[in-house]
N, C-alpha and C positions, 0 to 999 in steps of 0.2 A: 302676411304671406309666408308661405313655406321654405326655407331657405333649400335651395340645392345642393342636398349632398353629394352629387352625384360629379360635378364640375373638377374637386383634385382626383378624383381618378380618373375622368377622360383626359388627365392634362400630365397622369403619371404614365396614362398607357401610350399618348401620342411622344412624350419624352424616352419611355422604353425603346417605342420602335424608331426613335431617330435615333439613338446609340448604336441598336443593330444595325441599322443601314450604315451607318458610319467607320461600324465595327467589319463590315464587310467589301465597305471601298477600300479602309484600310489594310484587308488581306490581300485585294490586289495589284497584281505586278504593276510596278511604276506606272508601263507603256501599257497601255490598254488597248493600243492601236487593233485594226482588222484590215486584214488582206486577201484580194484575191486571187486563185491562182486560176487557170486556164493550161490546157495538157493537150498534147496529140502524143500516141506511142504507135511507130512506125518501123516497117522494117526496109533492109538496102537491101533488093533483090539481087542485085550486080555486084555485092561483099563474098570474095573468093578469098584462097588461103584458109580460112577458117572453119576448121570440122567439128566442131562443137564437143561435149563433155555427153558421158552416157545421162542421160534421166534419172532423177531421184525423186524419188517420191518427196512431195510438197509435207515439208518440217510445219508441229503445232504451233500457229501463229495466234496472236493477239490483236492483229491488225482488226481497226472498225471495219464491217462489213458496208456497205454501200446503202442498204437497206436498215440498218440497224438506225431505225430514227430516236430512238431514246438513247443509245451511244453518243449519237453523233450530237442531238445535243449538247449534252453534258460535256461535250469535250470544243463546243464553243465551234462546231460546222455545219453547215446549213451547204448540202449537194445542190446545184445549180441544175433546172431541169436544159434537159437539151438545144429547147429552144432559146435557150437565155447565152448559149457557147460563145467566147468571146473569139475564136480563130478560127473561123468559118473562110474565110479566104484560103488561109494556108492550108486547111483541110483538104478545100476543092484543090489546091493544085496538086498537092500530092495525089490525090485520087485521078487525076488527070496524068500523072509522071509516071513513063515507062520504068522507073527504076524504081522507085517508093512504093511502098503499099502500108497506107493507113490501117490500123490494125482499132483503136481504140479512143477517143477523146473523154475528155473529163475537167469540172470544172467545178470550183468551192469557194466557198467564203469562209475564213475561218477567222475567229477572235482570241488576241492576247497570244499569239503563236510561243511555244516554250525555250528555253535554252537548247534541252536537252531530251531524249526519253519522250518526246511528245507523242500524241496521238498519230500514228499513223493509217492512210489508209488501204485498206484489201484489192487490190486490182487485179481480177481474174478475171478470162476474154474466152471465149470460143466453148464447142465444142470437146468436151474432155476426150481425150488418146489415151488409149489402154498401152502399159508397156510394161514388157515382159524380163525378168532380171536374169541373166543369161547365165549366173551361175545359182541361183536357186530354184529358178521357173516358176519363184511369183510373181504374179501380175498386179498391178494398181494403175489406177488413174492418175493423168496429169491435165492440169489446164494449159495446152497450146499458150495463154498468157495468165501467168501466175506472180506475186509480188505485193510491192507496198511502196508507198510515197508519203510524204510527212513533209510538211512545211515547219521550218525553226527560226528562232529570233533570237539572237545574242547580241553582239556588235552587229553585226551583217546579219541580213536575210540570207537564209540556204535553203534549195531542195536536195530533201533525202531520197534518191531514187534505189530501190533494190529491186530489180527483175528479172525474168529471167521467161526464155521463150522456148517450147518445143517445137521440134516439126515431128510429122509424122513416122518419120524413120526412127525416132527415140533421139533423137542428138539435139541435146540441150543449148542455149545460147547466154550467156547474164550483162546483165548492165548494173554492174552498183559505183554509184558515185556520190558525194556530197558536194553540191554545186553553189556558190555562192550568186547570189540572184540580185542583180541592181533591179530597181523598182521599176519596171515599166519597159522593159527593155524585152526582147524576144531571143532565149536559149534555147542552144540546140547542145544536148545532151547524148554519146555516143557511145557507140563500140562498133566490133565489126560487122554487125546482124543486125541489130535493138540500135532505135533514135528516139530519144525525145525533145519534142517543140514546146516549151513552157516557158509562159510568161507572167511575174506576178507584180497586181497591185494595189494600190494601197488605198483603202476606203475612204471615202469623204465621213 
């Protein structure tokens, strides 16, 4: 009978690819944990005292786009379709509240969340507002909700919120804050214009 030569090499190729797998758990991070977050961005129609900042045209951003599914990949988030939203309650009461007006929800899974510098994502809402720069008299677009949010992991879980809202008279509003997020718990994220209701958890 013909002996098989064939058998150390399926047995070098199955030993190669168990190093590379090994070689690539061992790149990463410790916690390998996934989390998800859950988002409503909302504004306080009855927030007086505050006249906002003139409009700037929207600075080049890096933020993932929402649609970018080969991004969002790579960067370890998988967007939640609508029907899957985890704050369907609080949504409805705000949409029911003389004083709130929901503007946006949003909802993701994301793996291995970063220190630092993580992925963030693109959050622009509405209708674009043409506005006019009163000492040059050019005009650009702005998105009525324009920004970015990013989930971090260090010691603590944080949300990174940067936003920022126009109204139609050109007066700008922002919300940036780094929030520190216990697991499971329901924050509300402020300024005098701009709220966010976000809550994050932690996957099985």
């Amino acid at each position: 009978m013909r002996k098989d030569d064939t058998a150390p090499t399926r047995r070098r190729t199955r030993f190669g690819i168990l190093l590379a797998a090994l070689a690539l758990f061992a790149a990463l991070p410790a916690s390998a944990d996934s989390y998800r977050v859950d988002l409503i961005l909302f504004l306080d129609l009855y927030s007086g005292g505050e006249a906002g900042a003139a409009a700037q045209q929207p600075a080049e951003t890096t933020a993932l786009s929402l649609d970018d599914t080969a991004g969002l990949i790579a960067a370890g988030i998988r967007v939640l379709p609508d029907a899957e939203f985890g704050l369907q309650e609080h949504w409805s009461r705000l949409r029911n509240s003389r004083r709130f007006r929901p503007l946006m929800r949003l909802a993701w899974e994301q793996a291995r969340p970063p220190e630092t510098n993580g992925p963030r994502l693109a959050i622009r809402h509405g209708e674009p507002i043409t506005i006019t720069d009163p000492l040059t008299y050019s005009s650009f677009l702005v998105p009525p909700v324009d920004g970015s949010v990013s989930l971090l992991m260090s010691r603590y879980l944080h949300l990174d919120v940067d936003l920022r809202y126009t109204e139609s008279d050109g007066h700008q509003f922002a919300l940036s804050e780094r929030r520190r997020m216990r697991r499971d718990e329901l924050h509300h994220i402020d300024s005098p214009k701009l709220g966010v209701l976000a809550r994050v958890q932690k996957l099985p």
